[in-house]
One Martini backbone bead per residue (centre of mass of N, CA, C, O) as a GRO file, in nm:
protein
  385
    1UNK     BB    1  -2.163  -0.021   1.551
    2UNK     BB    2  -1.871  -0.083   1.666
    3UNK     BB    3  -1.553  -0.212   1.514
    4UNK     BB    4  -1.335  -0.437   1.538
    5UNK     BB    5  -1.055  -0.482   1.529
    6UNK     BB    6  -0.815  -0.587   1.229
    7UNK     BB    7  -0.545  -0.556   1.217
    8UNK     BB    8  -0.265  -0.755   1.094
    9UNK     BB    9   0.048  -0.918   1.246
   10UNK     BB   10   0.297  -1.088   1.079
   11UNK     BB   11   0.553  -1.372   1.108
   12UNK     BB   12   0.747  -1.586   1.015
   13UNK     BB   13   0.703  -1.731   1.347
   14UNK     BB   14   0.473  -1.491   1.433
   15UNK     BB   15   0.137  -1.427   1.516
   16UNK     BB   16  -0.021  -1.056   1.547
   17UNK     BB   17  -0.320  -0.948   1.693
   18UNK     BB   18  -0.308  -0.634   1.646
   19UNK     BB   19  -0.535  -0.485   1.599
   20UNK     BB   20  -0.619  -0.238   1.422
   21UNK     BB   21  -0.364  -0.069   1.413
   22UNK     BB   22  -0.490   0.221   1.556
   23UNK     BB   23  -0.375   0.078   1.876
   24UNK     BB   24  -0.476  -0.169   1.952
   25UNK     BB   25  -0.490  -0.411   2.230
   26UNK     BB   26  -0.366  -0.730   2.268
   27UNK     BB   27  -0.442  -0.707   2.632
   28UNK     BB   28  -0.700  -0.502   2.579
   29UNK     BB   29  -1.011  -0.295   2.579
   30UNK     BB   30  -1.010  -0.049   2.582
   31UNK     BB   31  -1.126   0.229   2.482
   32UNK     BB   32  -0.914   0.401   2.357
   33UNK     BB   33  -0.883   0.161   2.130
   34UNK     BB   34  -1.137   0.296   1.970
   35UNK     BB   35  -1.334   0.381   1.726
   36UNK     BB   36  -1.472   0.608   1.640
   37UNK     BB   37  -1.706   0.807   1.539
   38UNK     BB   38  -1.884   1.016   1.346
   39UNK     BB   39  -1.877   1.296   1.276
   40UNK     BB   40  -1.951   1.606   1.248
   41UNK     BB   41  -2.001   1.873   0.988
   42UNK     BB   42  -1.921   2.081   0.746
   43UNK     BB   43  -2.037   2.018   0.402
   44UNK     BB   44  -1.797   2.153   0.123
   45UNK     BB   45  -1.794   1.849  -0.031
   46UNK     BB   46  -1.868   1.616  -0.275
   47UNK     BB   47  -1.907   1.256  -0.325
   48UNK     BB   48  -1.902   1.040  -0.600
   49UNK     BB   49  -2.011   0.811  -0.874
   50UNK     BB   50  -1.858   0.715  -1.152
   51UNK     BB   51  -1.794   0.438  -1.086
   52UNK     BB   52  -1.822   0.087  -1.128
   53UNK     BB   53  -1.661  -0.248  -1.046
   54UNK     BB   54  -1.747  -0.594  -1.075
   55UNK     BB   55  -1.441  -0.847  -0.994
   56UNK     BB   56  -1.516  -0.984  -0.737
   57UNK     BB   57  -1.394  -1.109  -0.426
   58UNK     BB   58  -1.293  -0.921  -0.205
   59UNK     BB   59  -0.999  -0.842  -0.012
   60UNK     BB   60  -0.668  -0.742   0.047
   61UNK     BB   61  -0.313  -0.624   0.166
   62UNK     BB   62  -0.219  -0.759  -0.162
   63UNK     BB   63  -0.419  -0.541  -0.308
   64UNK     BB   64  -0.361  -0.350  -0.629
   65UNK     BB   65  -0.421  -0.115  -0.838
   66UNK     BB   66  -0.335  -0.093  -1.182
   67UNK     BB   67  -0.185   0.175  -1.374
   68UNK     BB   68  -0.192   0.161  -1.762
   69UNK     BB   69  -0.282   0.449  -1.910
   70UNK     BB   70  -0.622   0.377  -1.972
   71UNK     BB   71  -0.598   0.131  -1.774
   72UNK     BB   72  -0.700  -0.122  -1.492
   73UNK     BB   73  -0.569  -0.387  -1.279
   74UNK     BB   74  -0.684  -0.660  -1.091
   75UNK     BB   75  -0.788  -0.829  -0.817
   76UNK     BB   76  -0.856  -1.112  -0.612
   77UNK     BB   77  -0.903  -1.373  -0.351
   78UNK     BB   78  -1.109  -1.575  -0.583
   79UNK     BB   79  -0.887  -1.540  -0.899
   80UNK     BB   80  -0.951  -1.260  -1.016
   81UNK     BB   81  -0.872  -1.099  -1.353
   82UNK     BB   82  -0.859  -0.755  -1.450
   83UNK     BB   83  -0.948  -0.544  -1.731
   84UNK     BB   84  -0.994  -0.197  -1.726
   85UNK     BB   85  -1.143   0.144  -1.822
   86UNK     BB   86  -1.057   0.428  -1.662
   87UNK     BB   87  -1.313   0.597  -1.737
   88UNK     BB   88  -1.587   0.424  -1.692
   89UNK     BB   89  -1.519   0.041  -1.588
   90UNK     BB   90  -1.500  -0.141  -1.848
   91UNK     BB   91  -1.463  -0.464  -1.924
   92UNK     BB   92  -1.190  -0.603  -2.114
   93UNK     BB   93  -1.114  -0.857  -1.913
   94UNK     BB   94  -1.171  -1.182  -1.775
   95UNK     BB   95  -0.974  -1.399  -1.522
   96UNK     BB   96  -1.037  -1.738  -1.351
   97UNK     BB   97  -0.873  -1.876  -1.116
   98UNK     BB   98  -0.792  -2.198  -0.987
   99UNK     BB   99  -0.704  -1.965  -0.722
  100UNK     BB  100  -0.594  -1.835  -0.448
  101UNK     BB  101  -0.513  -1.546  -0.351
  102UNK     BB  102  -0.234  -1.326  -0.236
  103UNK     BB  103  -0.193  -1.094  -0.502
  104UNK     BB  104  -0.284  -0.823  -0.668
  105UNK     BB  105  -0.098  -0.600  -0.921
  106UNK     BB  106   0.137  -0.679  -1.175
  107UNK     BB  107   0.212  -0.412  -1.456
  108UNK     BB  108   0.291  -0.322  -1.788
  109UNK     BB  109   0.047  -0.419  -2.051
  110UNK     BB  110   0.176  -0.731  -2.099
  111UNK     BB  111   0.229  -0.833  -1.824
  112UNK     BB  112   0.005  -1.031  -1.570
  113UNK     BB  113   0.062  -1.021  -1.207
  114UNK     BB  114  -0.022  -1.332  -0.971
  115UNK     BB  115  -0.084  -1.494  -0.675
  116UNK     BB  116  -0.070  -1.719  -0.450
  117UNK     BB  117  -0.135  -1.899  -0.121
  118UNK     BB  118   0.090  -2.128  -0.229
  119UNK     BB  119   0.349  -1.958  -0.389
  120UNK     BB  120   0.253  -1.870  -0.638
  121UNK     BB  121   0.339  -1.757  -0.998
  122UNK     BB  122   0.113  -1.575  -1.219
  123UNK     BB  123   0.119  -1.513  -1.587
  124UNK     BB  124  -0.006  -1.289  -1.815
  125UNK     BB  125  -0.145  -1.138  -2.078
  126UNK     BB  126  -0.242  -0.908  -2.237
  127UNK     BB  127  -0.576  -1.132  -2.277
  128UNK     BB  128  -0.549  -1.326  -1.988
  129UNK     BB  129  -0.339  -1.518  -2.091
  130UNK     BB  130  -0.152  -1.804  -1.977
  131UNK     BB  131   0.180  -1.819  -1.966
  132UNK     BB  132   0.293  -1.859  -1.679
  133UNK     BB  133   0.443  -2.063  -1.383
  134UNK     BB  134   0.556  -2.049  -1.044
  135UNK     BB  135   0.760  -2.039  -0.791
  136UNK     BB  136   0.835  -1.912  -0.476
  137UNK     BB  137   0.974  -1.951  -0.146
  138UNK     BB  138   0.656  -1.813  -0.082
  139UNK     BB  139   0.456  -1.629   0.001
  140UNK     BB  140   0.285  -1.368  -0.166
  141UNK     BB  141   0.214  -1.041  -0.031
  142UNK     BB  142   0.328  -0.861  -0.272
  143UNK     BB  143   0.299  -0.698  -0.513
  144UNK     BB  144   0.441  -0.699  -0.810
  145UNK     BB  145   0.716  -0.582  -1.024
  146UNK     BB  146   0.758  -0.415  -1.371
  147UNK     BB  147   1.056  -0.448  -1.555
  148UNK     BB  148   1.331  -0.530  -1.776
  149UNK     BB  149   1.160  -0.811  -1.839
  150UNK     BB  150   1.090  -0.831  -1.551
  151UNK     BB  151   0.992  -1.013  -1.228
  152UNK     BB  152   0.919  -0.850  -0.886
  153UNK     BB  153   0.931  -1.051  -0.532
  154UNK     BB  154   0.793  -1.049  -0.222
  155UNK     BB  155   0.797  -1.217   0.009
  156UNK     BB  156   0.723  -1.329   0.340
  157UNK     BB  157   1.078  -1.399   0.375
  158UNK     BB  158   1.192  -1.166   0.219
  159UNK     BB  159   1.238  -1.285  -0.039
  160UNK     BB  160   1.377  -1.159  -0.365
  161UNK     BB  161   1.260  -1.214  -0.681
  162UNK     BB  162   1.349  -1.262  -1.021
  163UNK     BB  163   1.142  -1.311  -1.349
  164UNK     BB  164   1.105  -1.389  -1.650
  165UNK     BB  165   0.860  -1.222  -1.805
  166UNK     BB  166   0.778  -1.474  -2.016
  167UNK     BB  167   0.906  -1.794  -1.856
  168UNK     BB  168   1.004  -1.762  -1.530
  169UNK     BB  169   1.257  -1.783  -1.511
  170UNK     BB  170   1.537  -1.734  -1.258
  171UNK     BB  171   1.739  -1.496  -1.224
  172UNK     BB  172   1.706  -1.385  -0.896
  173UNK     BB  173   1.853  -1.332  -0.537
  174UNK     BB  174   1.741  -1.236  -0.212
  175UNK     BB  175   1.843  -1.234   0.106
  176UNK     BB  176   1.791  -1.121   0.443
  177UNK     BB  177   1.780  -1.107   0.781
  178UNK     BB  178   1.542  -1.204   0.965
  179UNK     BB  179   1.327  -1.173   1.205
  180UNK     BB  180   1.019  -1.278   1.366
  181UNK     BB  181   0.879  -1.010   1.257
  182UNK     BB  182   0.634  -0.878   1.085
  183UNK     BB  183   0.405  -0.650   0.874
  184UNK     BB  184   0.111  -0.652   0.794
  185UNK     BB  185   0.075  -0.488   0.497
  186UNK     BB  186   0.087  -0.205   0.295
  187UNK     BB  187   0.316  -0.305   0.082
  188UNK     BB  188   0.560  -0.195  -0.160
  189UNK     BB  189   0.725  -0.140  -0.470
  190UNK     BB  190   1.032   0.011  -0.668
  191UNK     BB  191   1.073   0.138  -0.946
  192UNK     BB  192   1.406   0.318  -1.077
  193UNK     BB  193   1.494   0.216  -1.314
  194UNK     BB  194   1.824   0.036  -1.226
  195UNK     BB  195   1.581  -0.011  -0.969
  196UNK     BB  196   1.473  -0.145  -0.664
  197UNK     BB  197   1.233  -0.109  -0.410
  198UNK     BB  198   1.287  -0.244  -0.062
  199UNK     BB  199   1.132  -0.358   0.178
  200UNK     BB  200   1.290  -0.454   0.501
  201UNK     BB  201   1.336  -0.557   0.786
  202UNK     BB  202   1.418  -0.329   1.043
  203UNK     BB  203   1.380  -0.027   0.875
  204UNK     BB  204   1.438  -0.105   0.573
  205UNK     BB  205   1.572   0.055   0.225
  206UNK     BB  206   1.637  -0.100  -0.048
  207UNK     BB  207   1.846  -0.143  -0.307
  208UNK     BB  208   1.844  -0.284  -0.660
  209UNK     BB  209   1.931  -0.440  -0.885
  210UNK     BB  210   1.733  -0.545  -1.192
  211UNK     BB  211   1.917  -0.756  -1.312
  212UNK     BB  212   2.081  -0.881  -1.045
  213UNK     BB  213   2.053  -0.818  -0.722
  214UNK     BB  214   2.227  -0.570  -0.594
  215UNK     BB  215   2.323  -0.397  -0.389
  216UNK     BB  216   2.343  -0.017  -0.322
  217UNK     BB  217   2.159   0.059  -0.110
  218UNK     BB  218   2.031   0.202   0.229
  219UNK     BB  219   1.787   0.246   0.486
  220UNK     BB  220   1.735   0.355   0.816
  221UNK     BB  221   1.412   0.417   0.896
  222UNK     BB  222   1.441   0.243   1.159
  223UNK     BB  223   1.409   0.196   1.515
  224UNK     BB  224   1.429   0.041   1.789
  225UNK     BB  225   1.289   0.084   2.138
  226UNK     BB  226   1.245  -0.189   2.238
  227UNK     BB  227   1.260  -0.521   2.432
  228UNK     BB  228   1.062  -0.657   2.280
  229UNK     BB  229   0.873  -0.796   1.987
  230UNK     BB  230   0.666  -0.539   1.939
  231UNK     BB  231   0.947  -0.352   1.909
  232UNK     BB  232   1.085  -0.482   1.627
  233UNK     BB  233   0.880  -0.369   1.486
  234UNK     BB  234   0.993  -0.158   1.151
  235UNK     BB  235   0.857  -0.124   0.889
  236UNK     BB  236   0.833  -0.072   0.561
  237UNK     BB  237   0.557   0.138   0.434
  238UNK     BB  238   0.404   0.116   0.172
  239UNK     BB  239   0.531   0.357  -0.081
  240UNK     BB  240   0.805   0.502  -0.220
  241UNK     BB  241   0.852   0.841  -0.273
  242UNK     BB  242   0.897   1.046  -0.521
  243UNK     BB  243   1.154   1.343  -0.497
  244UNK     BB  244   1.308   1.435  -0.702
  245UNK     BB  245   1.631   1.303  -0.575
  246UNK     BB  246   1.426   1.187  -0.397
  247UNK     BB  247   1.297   1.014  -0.095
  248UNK     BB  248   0.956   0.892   0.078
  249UNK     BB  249   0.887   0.776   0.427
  250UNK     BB  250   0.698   0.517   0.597
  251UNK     BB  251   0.727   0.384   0.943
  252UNK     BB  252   0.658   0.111   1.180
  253UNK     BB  253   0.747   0.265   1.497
  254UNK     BB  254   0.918   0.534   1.371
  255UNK     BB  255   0.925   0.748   1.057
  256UNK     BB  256   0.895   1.027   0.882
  257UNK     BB  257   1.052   1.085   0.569
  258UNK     BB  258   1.336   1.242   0.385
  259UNK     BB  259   1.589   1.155   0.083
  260UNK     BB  260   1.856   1.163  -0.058
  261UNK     BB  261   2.008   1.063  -0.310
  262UNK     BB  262   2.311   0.919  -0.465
  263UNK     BB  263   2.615   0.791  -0.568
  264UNK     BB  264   2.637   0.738  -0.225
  265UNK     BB  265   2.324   0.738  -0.183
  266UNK     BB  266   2.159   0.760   0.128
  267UNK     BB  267   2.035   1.082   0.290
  268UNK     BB  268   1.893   1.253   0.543
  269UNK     BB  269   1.682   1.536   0.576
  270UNK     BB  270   1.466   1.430   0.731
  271UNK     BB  271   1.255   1.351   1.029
  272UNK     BB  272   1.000   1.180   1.204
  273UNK     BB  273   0.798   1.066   1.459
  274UNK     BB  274   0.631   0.772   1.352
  275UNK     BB  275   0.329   0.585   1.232
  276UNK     BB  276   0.276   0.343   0.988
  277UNK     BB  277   0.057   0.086   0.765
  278UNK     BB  278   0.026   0.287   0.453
  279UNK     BB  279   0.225   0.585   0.417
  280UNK     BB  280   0.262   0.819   0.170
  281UNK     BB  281   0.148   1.154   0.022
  282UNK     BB  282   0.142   1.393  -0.247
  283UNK     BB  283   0.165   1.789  -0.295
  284UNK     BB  284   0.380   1.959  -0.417
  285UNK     BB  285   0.508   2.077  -0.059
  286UNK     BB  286   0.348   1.843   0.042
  287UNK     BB  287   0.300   1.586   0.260
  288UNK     BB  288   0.167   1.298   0.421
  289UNK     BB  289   0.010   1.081   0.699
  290UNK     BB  290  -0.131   0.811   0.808
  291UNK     BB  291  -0.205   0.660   1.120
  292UNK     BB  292  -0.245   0.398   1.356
  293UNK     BB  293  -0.427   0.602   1.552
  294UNK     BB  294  -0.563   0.833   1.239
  295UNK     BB  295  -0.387   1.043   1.192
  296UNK     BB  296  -0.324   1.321   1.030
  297UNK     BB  297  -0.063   1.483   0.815
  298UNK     BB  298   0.140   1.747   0.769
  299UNK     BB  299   0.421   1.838   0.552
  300UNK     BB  300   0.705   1.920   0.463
  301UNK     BB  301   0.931   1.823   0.214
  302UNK     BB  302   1.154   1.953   0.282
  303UNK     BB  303   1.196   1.998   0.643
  304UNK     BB  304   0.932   1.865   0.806
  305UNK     BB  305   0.737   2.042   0.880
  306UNK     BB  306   0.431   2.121   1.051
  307UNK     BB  307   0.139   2.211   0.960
  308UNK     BB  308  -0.076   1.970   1.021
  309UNK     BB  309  -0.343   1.816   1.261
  310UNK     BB  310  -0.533   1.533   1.287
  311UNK     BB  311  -0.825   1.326   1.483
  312UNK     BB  312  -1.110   1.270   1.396
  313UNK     BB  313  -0.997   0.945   1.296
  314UNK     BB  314  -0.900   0.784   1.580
  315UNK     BB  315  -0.901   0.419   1.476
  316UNK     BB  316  -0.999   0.380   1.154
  317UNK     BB  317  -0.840   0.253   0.994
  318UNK     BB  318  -0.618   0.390   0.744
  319UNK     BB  319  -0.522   0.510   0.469
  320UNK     BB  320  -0.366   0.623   0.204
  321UNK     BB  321  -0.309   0.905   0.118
  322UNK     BB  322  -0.477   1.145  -0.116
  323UNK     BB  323  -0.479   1.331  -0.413
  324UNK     BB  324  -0.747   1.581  -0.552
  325UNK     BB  325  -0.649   1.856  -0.599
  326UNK     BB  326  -0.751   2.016  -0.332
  327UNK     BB  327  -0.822   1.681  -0.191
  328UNK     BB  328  -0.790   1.520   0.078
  329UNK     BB  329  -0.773   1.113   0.112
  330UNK     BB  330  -0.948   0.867   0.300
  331UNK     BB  331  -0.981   0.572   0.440
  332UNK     BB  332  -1.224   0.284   0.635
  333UNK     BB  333  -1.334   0.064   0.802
  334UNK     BB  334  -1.604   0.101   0.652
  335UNK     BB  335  -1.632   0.249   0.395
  336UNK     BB  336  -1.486   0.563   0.421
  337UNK     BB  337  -1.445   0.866   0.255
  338UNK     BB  338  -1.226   1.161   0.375
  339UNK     BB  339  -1.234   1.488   0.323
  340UNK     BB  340  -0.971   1.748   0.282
  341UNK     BB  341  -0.784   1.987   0.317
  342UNK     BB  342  -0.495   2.028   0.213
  343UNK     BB  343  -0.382   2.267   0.338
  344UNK     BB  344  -0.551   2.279   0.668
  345UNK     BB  345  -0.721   1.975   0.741
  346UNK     BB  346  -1.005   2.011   0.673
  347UNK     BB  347  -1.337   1.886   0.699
  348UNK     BB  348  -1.559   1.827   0.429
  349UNK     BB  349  -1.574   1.531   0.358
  350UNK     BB  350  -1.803   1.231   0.261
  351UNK     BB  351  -1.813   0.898   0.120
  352UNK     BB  352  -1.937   0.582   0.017
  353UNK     BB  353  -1.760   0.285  -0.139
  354UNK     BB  354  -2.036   0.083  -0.122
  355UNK     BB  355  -1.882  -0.043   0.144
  356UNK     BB  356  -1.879  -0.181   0.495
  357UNK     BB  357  -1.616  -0.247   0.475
  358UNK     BB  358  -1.284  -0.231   0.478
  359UNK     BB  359  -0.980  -0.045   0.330
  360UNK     BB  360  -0.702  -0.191   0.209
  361UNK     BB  361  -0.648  -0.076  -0.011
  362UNK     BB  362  -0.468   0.142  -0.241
  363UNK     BB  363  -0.518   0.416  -0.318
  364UNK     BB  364  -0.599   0.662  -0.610
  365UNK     BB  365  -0.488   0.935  -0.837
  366UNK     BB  366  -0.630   1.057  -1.071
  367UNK     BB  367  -0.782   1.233  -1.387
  368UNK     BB  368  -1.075   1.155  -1.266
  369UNK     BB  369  -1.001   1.012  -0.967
  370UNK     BB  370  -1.078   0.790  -0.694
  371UNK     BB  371  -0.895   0.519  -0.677
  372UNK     BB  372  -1.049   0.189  -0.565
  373UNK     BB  373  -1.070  -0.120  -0.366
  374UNK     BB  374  -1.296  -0.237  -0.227
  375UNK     BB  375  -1.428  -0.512   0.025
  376UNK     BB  376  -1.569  -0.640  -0.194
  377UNK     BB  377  -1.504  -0.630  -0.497
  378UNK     BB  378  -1.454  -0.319  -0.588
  379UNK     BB  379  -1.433  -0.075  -0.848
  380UNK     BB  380  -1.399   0.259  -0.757
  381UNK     BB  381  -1.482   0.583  -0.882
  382UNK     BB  382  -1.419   0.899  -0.755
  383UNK     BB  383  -1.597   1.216  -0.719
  384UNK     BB  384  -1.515   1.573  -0.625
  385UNK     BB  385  -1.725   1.886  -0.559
   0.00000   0.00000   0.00000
């Protein structure tokens, strides 16, 4: 049985259940807008488990496994917030917070910060103790990002707060004119020497100091197409990709493209006209990026040429695409990762991820496997041969 439509849009002012990214219709059930089945195909690689570990219950767009060192730091939206070992799955620490979570992990391997559904900035020390509590200005659903001392989140209202990593006092803040909506999905910060990158309303990538929080330059990287409100929704998604001297991004309603960097801001290299919900992928000379339709691209990173497009995966409700070895790999909403040739496109092998959930966390390649965050709230590390 075809699942419903699920991913959803929300915005400052109103909330759009725009059904499942995949192109589902706010207005219609046409069958166009339904999840493909399963297709056949010639199996060429096994995915298999390499390990698993149940950390908590449930999953949701704000929860990314975080990687330092040899350990993995995860949470849940029940409270749970482990660290894990990145080789076997071993858990190293839980602590279970008598609160809901909206996001997270973001850590640096001293401090260990989640959210809360009420606003709350929770931040853990390195043995999963209770360091310090503090307020955001609303809801946290995206990820903190810690380096320099700080931690820095970005929350609903697009308000970018830093608060002292150790004691939570208020370093700084940002916020510039908001929208009425903009898109509940996988969104990241990154960090870049003494600079923050943020994703913020209309298709803008702006970069921050990281110690005061003064702007340095932005991308525009996606502009409005129509008169609508849902025309007017055009977010940086997903995590932006350093290239060299540069970075590489997509967003939804907008472009997939690549920027260079310099003392004088970012310059556009390429972009082409792309939607996208969850982000984009590299490997070597080629970019990747899974589409809120299912379509699965790659392109040159140098110049935006298109490799190949692949359509196998309709409406599946797609994950951030990842390399591994030579196989490019993506979730889907039932709780599938299909694996392609990076090369050319070509499907060879799938394999669930344990759960018939939807895979909305960020999927990870490690140096031992691809690292999961399944529907069900369990840390799942697959392995492909």
């Amino acid at each position: 049985m075809k699942k419903s439509c699920h991913r959803i849009l929300s915005g400052s002012v109103l909330a759009l259940a725009v059904a499942a990214m995949g192109g589902c219709s706010l207005f219609s059930n046409e069958s166009r807008f339904e999840p493909v089945d399963l297709t056949q195909y010639q199996q060429q690689v096994n995915g298999f488990t390499v390990w698993s570990a149940s950390i908590g219950s449930g999953s949701g767009f704000g929860f990314a496994p975080a990687l330092v060192g040899d350990s993995v730091y995860a949470a849940t939206p029940d409270g749970s917030v482990v660290k894990a070992n990145l080789s076997n799955g071993a858990i190293q620490w839980k602590t279970k917070l008598d609160e809901a979570l909206a996001a997270g992990v973001g850590t640096d391997g001293n401090v260990v910060v989640v959210t809360t559904t009420k606003g709350k900035v929770i931040a853990l020390d390195s043995t999963g103790t209770l360091l310090w509590t503090t307020n955001a200005s609303t809801v946290v659903s995206t990820p903190a990002t810690i380096a320099g001392g700080l931690v820095v989140v970005r929350a609903d209202d697009y308000r970018v707060q830093a608060f002292n990593a150790q004691n939570g006092e208020l370093q700084w803040s940002y916020l510039r004119t908001n929208p009425e909506m903009a898109l509940k999905a996988n969104s990241r910060m990154l960090i870049d020497g003494n600079q923050v990158l943020v994703g913020v309303p209309t298709g803008r990538l702006v970069s921050l100091d990281l110690q005061t929080g003064t702007p340095q330059w932005d991308i525009l990287a996606a502009t409005i197409q129509g008169p609508t409100d849902l025309d007017s929704v055009t977010d940086v998604v997903g995590q932006p990709l350093l290239s060299g001297n540069g970075l590489c991004l997509a967003t939804y309603q907008g472009r997939v493209g690549c920027y260079a960097i310099s003392a004088n801001g970012a310059q556009p290299v390429w972009n082409q006209p792309f939607s996208s919900a969850v982000g984009v992928g590299a490997a070597g000379n080629s970019l990747y990026a899974a589409s809120v339709h299912g379509e699965v691209r790659a392109y040159n990173i140098t110049n935006g040429q298109e490799l190949w497009t692949d359509q196998t995966l309709t409406n599946r409700g797609l994950t951030n695409p990842v390399v591994y070895g030579n196989v490019l790999a993506t979730g889907d909403y039932e709780g599938y990762v299909h694996f392609y040739s990076a090369a050319d496109g070509t499907l060879l092998g799938r394999v669930s991820a344990g759960s018939g959930r939807a895979i909305v966390s960020p999927m990870t390649a490690t140096n031992i496997g691809i690292l999961i965050q399944n529907g069900s709230g369990n840390l799942v590390m697959l392995g492909v041969k």
